[in-house]
N, C-alpha and C positions, 0 to 999 in steps of 0.2 A: 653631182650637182654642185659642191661645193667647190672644184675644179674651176666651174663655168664663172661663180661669184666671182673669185680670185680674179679670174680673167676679166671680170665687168669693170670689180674696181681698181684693179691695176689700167687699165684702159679709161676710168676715169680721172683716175690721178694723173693720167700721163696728159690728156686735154687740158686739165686746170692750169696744171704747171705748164705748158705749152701757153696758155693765155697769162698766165700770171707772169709770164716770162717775158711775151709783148707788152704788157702792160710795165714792164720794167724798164724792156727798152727803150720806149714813149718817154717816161719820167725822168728817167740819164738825159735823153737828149733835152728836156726841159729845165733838165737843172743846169747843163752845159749851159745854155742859151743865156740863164738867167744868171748863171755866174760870169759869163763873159760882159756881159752887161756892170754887172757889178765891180769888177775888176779896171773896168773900162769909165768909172764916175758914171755910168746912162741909167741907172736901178738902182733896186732897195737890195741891200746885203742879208736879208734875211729870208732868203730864201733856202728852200733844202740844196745840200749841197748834192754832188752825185756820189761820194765815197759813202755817205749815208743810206742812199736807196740802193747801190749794190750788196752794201752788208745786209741792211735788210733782204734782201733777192737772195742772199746766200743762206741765211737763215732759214728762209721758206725755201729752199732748194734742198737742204738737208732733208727738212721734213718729207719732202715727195720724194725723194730717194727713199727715205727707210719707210715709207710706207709702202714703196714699191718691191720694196724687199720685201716686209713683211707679206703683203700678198703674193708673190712668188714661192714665198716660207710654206705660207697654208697651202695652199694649193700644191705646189709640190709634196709635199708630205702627204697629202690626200692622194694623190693621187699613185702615191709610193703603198699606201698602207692599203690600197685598191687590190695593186698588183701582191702583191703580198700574200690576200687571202683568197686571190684566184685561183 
């Protein structure tokens, strides 16, 4: 059973990040937008930059990697320790 969890939430992490990752892309091209603007005298300079919301995105990209790990970890192991006492 514990195999199957692994799999649910590795399978949910991988949709978050999948959305959290379009919602990055959205924000890049928002910051582009509003720093060309800025750049250009037409807006306010105080907007997020886009080197700001990648590092953030990189940040949260680690963490769904190693949590993808981790659930791989348990699940594998389970299902090692299965075969084992078979």
């Amino acid at each position: 059973m514990l195999p199957l969890a692994a799999l649910a939430a590795a399978l949910a992490v991988g949709i978050v990040g999948i959305a959290d990752h379009s919602r990055k892309s959205a924000a890049i091209e928002r910051a582009n937008v509003a720093l060309w603007f800025c750049q250009h005298g037409q807006g306010r300079c105080a907007d997020t930059k886009p080197a700001t919301v990648e590092a953030a995105w990189q940040r949260r990209e680690r963490r769904y990697q190693l949590a993808l790990a981790g659930t791989a970890v348990v699940g594998g192991w389970r299902v090692r320790r299965r075969q084992a006492t078979a």
